[in-house]
C-alpha positions in Angstrom: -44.4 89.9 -40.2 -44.9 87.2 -37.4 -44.7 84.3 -40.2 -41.4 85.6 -41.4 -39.8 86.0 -37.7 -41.1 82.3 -37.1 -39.7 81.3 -40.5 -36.4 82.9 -39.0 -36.2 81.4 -35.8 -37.1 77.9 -37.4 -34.3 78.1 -39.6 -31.8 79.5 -37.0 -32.7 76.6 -35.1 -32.1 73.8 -37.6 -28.8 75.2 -39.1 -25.3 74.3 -38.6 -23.3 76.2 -36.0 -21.0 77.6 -39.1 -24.4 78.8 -41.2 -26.0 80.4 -37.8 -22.6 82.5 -37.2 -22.3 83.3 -40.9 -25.8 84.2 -41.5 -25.7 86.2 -38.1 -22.6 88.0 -38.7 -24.0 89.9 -42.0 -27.1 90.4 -40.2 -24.8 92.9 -38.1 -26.4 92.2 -34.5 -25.0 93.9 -31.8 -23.2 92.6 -29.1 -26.3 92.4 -26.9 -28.6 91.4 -29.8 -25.9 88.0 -30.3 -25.8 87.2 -26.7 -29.8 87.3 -26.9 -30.0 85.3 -29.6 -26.9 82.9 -28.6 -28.8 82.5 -24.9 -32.3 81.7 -26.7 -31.2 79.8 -29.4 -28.1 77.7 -28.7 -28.3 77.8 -24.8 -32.2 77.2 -24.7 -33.0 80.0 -22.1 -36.6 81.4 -21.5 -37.2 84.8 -22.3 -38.2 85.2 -18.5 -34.6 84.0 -17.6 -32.9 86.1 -19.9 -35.1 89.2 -18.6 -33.9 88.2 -15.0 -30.2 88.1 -16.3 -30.6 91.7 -18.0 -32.9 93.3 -14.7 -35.2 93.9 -17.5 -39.1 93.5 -18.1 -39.7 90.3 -20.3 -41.2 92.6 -23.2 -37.7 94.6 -23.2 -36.3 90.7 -24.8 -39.7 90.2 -26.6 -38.7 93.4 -28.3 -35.1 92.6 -28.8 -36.3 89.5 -30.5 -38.3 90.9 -32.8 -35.8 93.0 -33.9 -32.9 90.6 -33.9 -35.5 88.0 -36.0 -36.7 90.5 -38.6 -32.6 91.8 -39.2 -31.8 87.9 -40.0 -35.0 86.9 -42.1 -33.5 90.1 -44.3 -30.5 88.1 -44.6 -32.3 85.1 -45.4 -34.6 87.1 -48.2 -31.6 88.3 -49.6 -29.3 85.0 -50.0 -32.2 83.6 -51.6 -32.0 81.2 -48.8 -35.3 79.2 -49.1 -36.8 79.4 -45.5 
């Protein structure tokens, strides 16, 4: 499962501000799931800075991001989006 979170966080990286916002909109993150990703992806923070934002332990994000990466790379799959 860690290649396909990669593969997800690769591609969320190198798309267009209009694919990452359409591709995680049907993903159906939460609020606090897009904030996470928004801060890690588009704002560039650490995982320690956003655990010091939260008041959470740096494996509470970790987690998060494993979740928020697995819920897109299903979106991916399905769209036959070649990742």
């Amino acid at each position: 499962m860690e290649k396909n979170r990669k593969k997800a966080r690769a591609w969320l990286k190198s798309s267009t501000l209009t694919e990452y916002k359409a591709i995680t909109t049907e993903a159906k993150l939460t609020p606090r799931q897009q904030d996470i990703l928004d801060k890690i992806i588009i704002s560039d923070y650490s995982q320690q800075k956003l655990a010091m934002e939260y008041h959470e332990d740096v494996s509470c994000i970790k987690r998060a991001l494993r979740q928020i990466y697995d819920k897109v790379y299903l979106v991916l799959s399905s769209n036959f989006i070649v990742i």
